[in-house]
C-alpha positions in Angstrom: 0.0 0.0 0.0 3.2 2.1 0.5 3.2 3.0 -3.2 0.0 4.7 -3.1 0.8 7.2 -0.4 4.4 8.2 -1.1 5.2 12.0 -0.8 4.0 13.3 -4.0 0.6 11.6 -3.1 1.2 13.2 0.5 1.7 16.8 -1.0 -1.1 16.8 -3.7 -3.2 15.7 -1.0 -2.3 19.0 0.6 -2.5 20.7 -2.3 -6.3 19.5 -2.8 -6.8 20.7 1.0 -5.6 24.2 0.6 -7.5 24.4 -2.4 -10.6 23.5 -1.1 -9.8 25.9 2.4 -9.1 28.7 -0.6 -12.5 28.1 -2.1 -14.2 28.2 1.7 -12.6 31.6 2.5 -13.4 33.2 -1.3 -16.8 32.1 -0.8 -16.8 33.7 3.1 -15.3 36.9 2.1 -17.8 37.1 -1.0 -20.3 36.0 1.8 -19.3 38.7 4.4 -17.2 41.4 2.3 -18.5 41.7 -1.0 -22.1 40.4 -1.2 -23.2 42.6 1.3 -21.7 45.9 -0.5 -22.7 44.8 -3.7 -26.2 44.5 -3.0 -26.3 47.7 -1.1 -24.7 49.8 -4.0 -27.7 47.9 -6.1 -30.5 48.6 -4.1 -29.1 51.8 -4.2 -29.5 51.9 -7.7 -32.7 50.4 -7.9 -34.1 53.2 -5.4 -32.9 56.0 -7.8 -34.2 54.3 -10.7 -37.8 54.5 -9.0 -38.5 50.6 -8.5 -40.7 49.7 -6.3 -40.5 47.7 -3.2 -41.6 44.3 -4.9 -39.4 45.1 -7.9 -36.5 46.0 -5.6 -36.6 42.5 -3.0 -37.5 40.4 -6.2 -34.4 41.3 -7.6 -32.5 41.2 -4.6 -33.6 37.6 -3.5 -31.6 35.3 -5.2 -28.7 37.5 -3.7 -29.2 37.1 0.0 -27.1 35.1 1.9 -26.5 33.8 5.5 -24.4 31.9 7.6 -27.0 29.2 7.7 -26.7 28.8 3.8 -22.7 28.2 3.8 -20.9 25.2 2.9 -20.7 24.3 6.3 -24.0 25.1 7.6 -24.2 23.0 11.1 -20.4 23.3 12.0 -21.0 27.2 11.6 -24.2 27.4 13.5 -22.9 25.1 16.1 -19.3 27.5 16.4 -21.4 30.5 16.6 -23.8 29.6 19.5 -21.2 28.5 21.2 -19.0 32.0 20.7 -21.7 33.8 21.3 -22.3 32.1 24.4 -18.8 32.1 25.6 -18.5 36.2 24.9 -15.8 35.4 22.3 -16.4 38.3 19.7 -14.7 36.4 16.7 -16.7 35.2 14.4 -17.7 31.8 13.5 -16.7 31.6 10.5 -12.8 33.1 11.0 -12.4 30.9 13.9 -13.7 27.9 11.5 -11.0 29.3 8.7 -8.4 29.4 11.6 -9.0 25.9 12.8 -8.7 24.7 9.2 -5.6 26.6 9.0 -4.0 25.2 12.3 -5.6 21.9 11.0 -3.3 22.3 7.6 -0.1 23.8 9.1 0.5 20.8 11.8 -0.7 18.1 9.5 2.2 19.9 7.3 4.9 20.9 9.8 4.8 18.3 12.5 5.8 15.3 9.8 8.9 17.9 9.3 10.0 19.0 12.7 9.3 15.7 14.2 11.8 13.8 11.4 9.3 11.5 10.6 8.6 12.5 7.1 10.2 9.2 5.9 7.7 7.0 8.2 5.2 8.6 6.6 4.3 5.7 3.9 1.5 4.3 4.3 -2.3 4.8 4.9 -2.1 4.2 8.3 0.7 6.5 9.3 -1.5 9.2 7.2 -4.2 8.5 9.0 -2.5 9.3 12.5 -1.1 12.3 11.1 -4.5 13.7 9.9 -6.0 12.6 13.8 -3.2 14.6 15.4 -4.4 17.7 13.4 -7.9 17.6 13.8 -6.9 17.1 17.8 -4.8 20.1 17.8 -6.2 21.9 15.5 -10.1 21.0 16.0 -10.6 19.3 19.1 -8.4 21.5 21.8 -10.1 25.0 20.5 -13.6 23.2 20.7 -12.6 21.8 24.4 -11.5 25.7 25.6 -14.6 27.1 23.9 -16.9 24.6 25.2 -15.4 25.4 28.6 -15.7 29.3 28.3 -19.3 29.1 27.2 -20.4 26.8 30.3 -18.4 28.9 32.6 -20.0 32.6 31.5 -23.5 31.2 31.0 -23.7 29.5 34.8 -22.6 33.5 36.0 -25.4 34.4 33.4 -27.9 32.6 35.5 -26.2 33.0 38.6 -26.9 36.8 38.4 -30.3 36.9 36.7 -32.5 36.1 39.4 -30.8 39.8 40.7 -30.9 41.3 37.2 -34.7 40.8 37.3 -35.0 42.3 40.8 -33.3 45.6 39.6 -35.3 45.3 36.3 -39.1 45.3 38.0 -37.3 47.5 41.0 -36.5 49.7 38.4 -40.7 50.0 36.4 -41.8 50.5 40.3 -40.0 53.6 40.7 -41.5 54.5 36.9 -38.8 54.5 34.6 -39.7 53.2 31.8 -38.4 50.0 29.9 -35.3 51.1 28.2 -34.1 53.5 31.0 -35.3 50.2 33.6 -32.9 48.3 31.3 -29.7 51.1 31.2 -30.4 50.9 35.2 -29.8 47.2 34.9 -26.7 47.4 32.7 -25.3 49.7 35.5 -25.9 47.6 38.2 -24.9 44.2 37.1 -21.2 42.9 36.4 -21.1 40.6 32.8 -22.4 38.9 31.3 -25.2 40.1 32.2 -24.2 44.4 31.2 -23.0 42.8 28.3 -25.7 41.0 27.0 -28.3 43.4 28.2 -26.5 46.4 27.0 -26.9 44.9 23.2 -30.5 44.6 24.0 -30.4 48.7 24.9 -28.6 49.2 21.4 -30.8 47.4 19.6 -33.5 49.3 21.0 -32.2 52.4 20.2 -31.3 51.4 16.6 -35.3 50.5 16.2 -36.2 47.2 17.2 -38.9 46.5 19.3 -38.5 45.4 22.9 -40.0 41.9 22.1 -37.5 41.2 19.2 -34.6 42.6 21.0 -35.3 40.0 23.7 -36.2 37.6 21.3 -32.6 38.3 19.9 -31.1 38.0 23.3 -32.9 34.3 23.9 -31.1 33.4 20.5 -28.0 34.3 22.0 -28.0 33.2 25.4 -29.9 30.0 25.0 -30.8 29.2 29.0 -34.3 28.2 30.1 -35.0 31.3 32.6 -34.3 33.4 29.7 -36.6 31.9 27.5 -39.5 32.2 30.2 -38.6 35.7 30.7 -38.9 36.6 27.2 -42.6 34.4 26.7 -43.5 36.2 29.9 -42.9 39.6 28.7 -44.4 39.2 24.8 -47.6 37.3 26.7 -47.4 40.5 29.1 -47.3 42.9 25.3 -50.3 41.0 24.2 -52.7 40.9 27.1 -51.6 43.7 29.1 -51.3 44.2 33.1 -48.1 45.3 34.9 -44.9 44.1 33.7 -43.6 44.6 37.5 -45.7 42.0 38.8 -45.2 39.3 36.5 -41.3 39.8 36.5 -41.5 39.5 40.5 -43.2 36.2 39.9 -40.7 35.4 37.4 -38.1 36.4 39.8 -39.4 33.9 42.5 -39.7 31.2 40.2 -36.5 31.5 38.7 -35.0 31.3 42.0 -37.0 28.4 43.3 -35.6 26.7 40.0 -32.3 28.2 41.0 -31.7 26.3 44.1 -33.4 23.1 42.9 -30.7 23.0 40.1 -27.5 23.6 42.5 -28.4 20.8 44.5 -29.1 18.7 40.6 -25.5 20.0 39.7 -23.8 18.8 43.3 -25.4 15.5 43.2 -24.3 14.9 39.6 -21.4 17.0 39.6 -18.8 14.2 40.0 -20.6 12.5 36.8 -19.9 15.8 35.0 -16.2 16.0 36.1 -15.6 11.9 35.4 -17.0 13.0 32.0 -14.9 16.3 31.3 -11.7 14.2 32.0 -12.3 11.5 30.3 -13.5 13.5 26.9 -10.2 15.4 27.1 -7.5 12.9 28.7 -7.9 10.5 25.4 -7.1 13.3 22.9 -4.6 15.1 25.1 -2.7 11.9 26.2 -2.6 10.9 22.5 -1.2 14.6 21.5 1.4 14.6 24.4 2.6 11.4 23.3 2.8 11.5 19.7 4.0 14.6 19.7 7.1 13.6 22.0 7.2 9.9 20.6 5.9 9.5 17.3 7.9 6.1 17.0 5.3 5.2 19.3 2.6 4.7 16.8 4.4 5.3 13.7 6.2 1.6 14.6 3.2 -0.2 14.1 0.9 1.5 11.7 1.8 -1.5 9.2 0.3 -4.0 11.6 -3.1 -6.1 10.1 -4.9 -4.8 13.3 -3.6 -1.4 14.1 -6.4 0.4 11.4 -9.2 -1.9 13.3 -7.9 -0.9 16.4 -8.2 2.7 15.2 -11.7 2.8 13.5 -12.4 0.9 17.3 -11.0 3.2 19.6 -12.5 6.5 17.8 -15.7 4.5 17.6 -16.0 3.8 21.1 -14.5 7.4 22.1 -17.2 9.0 20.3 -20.2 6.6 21.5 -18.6 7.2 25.3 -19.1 10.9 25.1 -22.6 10.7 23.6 -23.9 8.1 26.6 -21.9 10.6 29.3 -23.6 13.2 28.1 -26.9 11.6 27.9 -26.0 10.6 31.6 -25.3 14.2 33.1 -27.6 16.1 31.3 -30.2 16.3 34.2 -33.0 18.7 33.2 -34.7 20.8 35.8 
């Protein structure tokens, strides 16, 4: 098998991989960059030319993009929840380029700087190469943002309960919403300013206070703010006071509150056992290729060491699902 993965079919391998990555990031900037000014300067056009609004979105249409429409539609959307959620203000789709390209430069460089480029002929020597970049250059970032996101949005819910207080606090003493909501921004240490304070720009710019919210659910993704937002756009519909119904909220919320610290300390040791052992594998595996390839790279031309491969990512993968299944104890 050595003859079909010699270096030239190693480097026009890479070649088809940067390739493709180049594709990717002309189609994000044309996405992100150009699309948008393009259509702009055309609707422009359109709206000195005297078209009307039908004539002006039916020829704009075909044209609109999102990030839910790219190539890589559910990696993107998962990346950017998880961003968002972890207050990292890159976007999605750089920090997917940048994984690609971290992906790319170790599969590239490691063979080099390790002095293993002449192991490096067959499929299953390949193969290890290609899992120690996705490790490094997939799997640690997604570990550190998966981290970041669990840590800011426990603080998020942590400090809500207090957010609401000063909120309906705030309509008793008759300001109204936004200036109730500027009081909250001042009062309250991140996330919660943060997240709050885009809720107070969007209002400014025009939006509503139900879609503002309604972006802020998107964003945040919790459970209490969810019921906060249904409670305030049933509160828009039916009328009544908006203080009362938040004080409810607010007793609920912490009610739920100390029922799920006392879920999260009985279950608490699952969640560790799981955390280690979803990073241990991939971590011991980096730390010891990386400082003894020979390690692996000795017996990639046994019969069993691709079954053994296929095996162990198979099982790794079907062990995190069933932990997760395990710990994820909805209150």
């Amino acid at each position: 098998m050595s003859e079909y993965f010699d270096a030239r079919t190693v480097f026009l391998g890479i070649i088809f991989v940067a390739v493709v990555l180049a594709v990717e990031g002309m189609f994000l900037y044309w996405r992100d960059v150009h699309g948008p000014r393009n259509r702009v300067s055309r609707r422009m056009r359109l709206v000195a030319s005297g078209a009307t609004n039908a004539e002006i979105l039916a020829s704009l249409r075909r044209e609109t993009s999102r990030a839910s429409e790219s190539l890589l539609p559910a990696a993107i959307d998962y990346l950017e929840s998880r961003l968002t959620q972890a207050g990292m203000r890159i976007s999605a789709s750089r920090m997917f380029s940048m994984m690609a390209a971290a992906t790319l430069i170790t599969g590239v460089l490691f063979p080099l700087v390790g002095g293993v480029t002449g192991q490096i002929q067959s499929f299953g020597a390949l193969l290890l190469i290609l899992i120690l970049a996705l490790a490094i250059g997939v799997m640690l970032p997604l570990f550190f943002v998966n981290i970041q996101a669990a840590r800011r949005m426990k603080l998020f819910e942590a400090q809500f309960p207090v957010a609401l207080d000063i909120f309906t606090r705030g309509l008793r003493a008759g300001y109204p919403v936004t200036s109730a909501l500027e009081l909250l921004v001042d009062e309250v240490p991140d996330p919660i300013s943060s997240e709050f304070g885009l809720v107070v720009a969007e209002m400014n710019y025009g939006y509503d206070l139900r879609q503002a919210l309604a972006n802020l659910a998107k964003r945040v993704r919790t459970q209490d703010i969810q019921m906060f937002v249904v409670s305030v756009a049933i509160q828009s519909e039916t009328g009544g006071s908006l203080a009362d119904i938040l004080e409810g909220l607010s007793k609920i919320i912490r009610d739920r509150a100390g029922m799920v610290m006392k879920v999260r300390a009985l279950a608490s040791e699952g969640k560790m056992t799981g955390a280690l052992l979803s990073i241990l594998p991939v971590g011991s595996f980096v730390v010891m290729f990386v400082s003894r390839p020979e390690f692996y790279l000795d017996v990639v031309d046994d019969p069993w060491f691709m079954p053994g491969v296929i095996g162990t990512i198979t099982l790794y993968v079907v062990g995190i699902l069933m932990m997760r299944r395990m710990i994820a104890i909805k209150v």
